[in-house]
C-alpha positions in Angstrom: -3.4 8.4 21.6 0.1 7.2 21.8 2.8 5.2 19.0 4.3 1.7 19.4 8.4 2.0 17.5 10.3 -0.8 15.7 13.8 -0.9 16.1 14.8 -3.5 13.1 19.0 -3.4 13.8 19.9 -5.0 10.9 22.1 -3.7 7.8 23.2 -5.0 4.5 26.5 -2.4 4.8 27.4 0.3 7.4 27.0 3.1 6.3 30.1 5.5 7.0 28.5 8.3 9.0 26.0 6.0 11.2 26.3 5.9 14.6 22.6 4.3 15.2 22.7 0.4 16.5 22.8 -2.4 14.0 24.8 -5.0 12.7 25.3 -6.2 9.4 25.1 -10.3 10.5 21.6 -11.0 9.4 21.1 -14.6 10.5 19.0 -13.6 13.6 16.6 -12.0 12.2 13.6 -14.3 12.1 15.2 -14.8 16.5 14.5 -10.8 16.8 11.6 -10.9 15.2 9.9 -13.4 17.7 11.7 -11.3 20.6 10.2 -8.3 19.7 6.4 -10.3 19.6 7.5 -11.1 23.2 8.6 -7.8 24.2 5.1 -6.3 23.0 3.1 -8.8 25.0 4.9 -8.2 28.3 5.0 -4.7 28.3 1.7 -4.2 27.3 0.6 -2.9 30.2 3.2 0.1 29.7 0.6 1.8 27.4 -2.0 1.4 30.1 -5.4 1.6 27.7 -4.4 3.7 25.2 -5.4 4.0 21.6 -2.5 3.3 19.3 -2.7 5.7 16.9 0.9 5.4 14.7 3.2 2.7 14.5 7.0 3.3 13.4 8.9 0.5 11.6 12.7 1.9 11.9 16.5 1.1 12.3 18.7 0.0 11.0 17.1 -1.0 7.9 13.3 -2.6 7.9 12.8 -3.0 4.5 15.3 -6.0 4.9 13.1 -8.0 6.9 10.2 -10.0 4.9 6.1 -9.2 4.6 6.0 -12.0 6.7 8.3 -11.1 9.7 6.8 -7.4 9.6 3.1 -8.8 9.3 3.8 -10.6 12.5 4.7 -7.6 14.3 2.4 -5.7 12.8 -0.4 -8.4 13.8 0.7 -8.7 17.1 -0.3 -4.8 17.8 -3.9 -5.5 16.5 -3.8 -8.8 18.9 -2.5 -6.7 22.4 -3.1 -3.0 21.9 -6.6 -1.1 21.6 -5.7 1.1 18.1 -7.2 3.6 15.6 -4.3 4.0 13.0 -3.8 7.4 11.8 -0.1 5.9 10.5 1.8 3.1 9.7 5.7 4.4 8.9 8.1 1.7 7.0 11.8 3.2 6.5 13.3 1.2 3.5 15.8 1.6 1.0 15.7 2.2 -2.5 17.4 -1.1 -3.6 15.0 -3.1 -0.8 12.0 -1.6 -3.2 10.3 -4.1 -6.0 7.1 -4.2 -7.1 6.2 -7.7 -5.4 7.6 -6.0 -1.8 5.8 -2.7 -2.7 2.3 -4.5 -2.3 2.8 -6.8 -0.1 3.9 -3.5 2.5 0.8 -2.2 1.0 -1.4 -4.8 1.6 0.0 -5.1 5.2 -1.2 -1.7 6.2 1.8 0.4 6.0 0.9 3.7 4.2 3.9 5.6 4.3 7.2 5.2 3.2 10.5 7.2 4.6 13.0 6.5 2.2 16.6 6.5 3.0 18.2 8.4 -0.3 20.8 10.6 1.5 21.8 11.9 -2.4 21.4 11.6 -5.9 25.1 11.6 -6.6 27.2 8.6 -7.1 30.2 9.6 -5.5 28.4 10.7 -2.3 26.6 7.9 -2.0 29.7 5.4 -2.5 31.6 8.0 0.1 28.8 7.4 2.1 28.9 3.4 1.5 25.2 3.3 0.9 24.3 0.1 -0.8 21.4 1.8 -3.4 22.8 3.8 -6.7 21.9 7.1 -7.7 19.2 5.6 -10.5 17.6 3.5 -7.8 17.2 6.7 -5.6 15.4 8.5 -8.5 13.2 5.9 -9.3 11.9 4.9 -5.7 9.5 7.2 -5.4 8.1 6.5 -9.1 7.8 2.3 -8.0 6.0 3.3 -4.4 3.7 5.7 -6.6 2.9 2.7 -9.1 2.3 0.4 -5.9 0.0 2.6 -4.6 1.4 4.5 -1.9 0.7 8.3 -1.3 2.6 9.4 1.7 6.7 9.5 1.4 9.1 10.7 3.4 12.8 11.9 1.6 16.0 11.3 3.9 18.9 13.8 2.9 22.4 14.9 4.0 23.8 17.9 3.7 26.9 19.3 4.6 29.7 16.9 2.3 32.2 18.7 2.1 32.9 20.8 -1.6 34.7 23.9 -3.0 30.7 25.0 -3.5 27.6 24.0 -3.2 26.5 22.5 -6.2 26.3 19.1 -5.3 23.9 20.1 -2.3 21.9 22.3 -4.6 21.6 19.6 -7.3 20.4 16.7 -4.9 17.7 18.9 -3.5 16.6 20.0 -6.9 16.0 16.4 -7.7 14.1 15.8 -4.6 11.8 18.2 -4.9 10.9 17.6 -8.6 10.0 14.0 -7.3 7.7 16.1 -4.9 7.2 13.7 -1.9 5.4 16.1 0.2 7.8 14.9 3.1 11.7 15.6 3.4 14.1 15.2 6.3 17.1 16.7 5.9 20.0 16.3 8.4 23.9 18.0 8.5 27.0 15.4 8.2 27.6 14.9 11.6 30.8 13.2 12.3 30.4 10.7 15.3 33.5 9.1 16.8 32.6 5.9 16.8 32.0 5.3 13.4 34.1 5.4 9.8 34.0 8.9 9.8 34.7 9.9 12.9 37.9 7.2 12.6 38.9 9.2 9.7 38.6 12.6 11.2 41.3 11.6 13.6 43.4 10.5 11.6 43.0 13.4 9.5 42.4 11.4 6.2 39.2 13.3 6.3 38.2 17.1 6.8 34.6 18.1 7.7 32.8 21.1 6.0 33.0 24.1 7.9 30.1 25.8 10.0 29.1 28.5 7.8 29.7 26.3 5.2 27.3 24.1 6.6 24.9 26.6 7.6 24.4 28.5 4.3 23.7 24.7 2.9 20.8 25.0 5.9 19.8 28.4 4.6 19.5 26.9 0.9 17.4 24.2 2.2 15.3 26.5 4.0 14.5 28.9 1.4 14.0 26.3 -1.5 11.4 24.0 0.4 9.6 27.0 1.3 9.4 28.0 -2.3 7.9 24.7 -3.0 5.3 24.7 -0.5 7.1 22.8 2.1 6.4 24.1 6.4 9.7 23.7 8.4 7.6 22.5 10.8 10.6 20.9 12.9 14.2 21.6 12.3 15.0 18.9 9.6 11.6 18.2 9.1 9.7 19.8 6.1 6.0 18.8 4.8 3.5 19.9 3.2 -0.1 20.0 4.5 -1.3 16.3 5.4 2.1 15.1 4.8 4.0 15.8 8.5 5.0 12.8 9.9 2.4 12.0 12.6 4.7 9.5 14.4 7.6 11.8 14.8 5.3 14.8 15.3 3.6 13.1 18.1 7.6 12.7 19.7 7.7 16.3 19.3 4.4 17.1 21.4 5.3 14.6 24.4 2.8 12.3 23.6 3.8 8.5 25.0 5.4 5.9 22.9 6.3 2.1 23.1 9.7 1.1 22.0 10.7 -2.3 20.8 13.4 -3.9 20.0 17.0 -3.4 21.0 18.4 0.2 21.6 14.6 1.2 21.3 13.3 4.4 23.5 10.1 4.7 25.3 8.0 7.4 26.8 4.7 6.7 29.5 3.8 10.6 29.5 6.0 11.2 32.7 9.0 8.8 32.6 11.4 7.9 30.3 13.4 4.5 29.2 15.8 2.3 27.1 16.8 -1.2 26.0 20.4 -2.1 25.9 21.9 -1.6 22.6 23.2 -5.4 22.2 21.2 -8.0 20.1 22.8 -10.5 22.4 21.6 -9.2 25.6 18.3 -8.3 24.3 17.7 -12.0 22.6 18.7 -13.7 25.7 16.8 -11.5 28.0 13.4 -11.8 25.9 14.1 -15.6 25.2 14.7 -16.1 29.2 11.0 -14.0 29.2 12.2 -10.7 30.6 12.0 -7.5 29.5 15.6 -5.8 29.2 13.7 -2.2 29.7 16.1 0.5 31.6 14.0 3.2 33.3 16.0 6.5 33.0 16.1 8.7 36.6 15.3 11.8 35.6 14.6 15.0 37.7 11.9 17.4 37.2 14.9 19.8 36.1 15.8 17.0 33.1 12.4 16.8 32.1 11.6 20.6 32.0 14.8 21.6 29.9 14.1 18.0 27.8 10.5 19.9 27.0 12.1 23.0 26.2 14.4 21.5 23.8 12.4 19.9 21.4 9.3 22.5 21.8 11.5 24.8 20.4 12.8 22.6 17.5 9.0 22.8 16.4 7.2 25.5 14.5 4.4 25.7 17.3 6.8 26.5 19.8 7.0 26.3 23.7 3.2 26.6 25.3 4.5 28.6 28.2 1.2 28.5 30.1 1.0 24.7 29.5 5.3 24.7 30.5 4.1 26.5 33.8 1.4 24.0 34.4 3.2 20.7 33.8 6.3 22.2 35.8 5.3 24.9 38.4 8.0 27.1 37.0 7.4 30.9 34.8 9.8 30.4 32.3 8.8 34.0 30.8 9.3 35.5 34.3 12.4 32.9 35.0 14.2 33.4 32.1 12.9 37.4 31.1 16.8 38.7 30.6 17.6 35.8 28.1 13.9 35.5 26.4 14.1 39.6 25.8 18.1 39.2 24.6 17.2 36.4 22.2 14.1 38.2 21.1 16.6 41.3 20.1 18.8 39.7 18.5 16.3 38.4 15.8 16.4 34.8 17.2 13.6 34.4 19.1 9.7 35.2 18.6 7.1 35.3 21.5 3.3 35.1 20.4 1.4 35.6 23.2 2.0 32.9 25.5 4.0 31.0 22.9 7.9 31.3 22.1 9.6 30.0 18.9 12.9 30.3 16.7 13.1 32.7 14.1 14.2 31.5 10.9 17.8 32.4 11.8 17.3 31.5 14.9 17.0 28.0 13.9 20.5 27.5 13.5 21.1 28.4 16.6 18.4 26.0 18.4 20.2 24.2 21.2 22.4 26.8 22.3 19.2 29.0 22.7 17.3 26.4 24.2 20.4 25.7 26.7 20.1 29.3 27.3 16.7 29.1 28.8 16.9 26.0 30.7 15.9 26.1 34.9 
């Protein structure tokens, strides 16, 4: 079982708080397109014989590219890779969504659709300089239902700064009354390279503060839950036979073939990267060479990698299967800090499993950091 990821950098607008590669010059697209084909055929052997089981379409924004550029990627796999497709992920806009488009992703193969709504409000969403309007976000999911697709994803951002939290409650109201058994919810992060970050410095803009933040976090908890949604990663909420197999699969260390430029991969044991320039990666591919960085990591990185996203997961750290993998007893290791977490209410230990209490999820990375080797 493994995944095969699209990295589609392209952009109508940029939007203020992304710090993800792209570029909003479209005219190489159809260039990438056929890069990316060549990328999958000489690393095919990264995958060994593996089944593909989930492909990911992401970015950037896929949706821009046509049926016919993502059919050829998406025929390419079928052509190269041995697969039994559990899922086929698109992310896409609301304004990139028509009925014509909705079929032919449908017709394609792709069965689920993460849509990139971020809010319902149309302040936030001009802050934000998304290109889609607040009408176009509430009707996406109504189109994609009428075209005939099932599975949805919701993106959201939480955290915009306010004198309450109304505007926070309200968008998440919507979103679940639109029920797309799927949400993704992530905190305004302000990243220095981008608009927002710019402005922070400048001090022509003030982030929300931490409690602030983490009572929004709280909200979001305790309203999905209500609504039949499992926290079943720490933005990610579903309900049954709606978790995002692709991502979960990330989550569980299972391996993964990135393409395109900026795109990640993961063998099982070692990790990599392509350079986050179009340029280099279209020249390198067009020359016939993979651009693919392997990263050095020790068996130190790799441990406290495991340990960081196990614990961002309901299911936990397997500390038998931790001490099998890496020869090291993280419950003997690490018993002051695993019996200090567990007494403050943070952390839970289930036999030979350990996990983050519900507060204890806002806390995840410094509690991971604390039990690293």
């Amino acid at each position: 079982m493994a995944g095969i990821y699209f990295h589609i950098p392209f952009c109508r607008q940029a939007c203020h708080y992304c710090d993800f590669h792209f570029t909003t010059n479209l005219s190489k697209m159809d260039d990438l397109v056929q890069a990316m084909k060549k990328e999958l055929r000489l690393r095919k052997a990264y995958m060994g014989n593996q089944e593909i089981s989930t492909v990911y379409f992401g970015g950037g924004t896929p949706s821009l590219l046509s049926a016919a550029q993502l059919s050829e990627l998406y025929d390419e796999i079928f052509k190269l890779f041995p697969t039994n497709l559990q899922e086929t992920t698109l992310e896409a806009n609301p304004d990139d969504l028509n009925a014509e488009r909705l079929q032919d992703w449908k017709a394609m193969g792709i069965d689920r659709l993460s849509l990139g709504i971020q809010s319902f409000h149309p302040e936030i969403l001009q802050f934000y300089n998304r290109s889609h309007s607040a009408e176009q976000a509430k009707k996406s999911i109504e189109i994609s239902r009428k075209a005939g697709f099932e599975k949805f994803s919701f993106d959201l951002i939480y955290g915009f700064p306010s004198t309450d939290h109304k505007l926070w409650k309200e968008d998440l109201r919507i979103a679940l009354e639109q029920d797309p058994g799927h949400i993704s919810a992530y905190s305004l992060t302000v990243e220095p390279q981008t608009a927002l970050g710019k402005w922070t410095q400048k001090g022509y803009f003030q982030p929300a503060e931490d409690d602030f933040v983490a009572e929004q976090f709280e909200w979001l908890q305790e309203q999905t839950e209500q609504a039949g949604y499992e926290q079943y990663e720490i933005s990610n909420f579903g309900k049954p036979g709606h978790w995002a197999l692709h991502n979960t699969n990330y989550w569980k260390g299972v391996p993964y073939l990135g393409i395109g430029p900026s795109a990640h991969s993961f063998d099982g044991k070692q990790r990599g990267y392509n350079p986050s320039s179009n340029v280099t990666y279209l020249k390198s591919l067009q020359a016939g060479k993979s651009c693919y960085v392997e990263e050095v990591e020790s068996i130190e990185d790799r441990a406290n990698e495991r340990i960081l996203t196990a614990l961002r997961t309901s299911w936990g750290l397997d500390l038998e299967a931790f001490q099998e993998e890496f020869s090291v007893a993280l419950h003997l290791l690490r018993s002051k800090e695993i019996q200090k977490l567990e007494a403050a209410g943070w952390l839970l230990r289930k036999g030979n499993h350990l996990s983050l209490s519900k507060s204890g999820k806002l806390l995840a990375d410094s509690i991971a950091a604390e039990l690293f080797i």
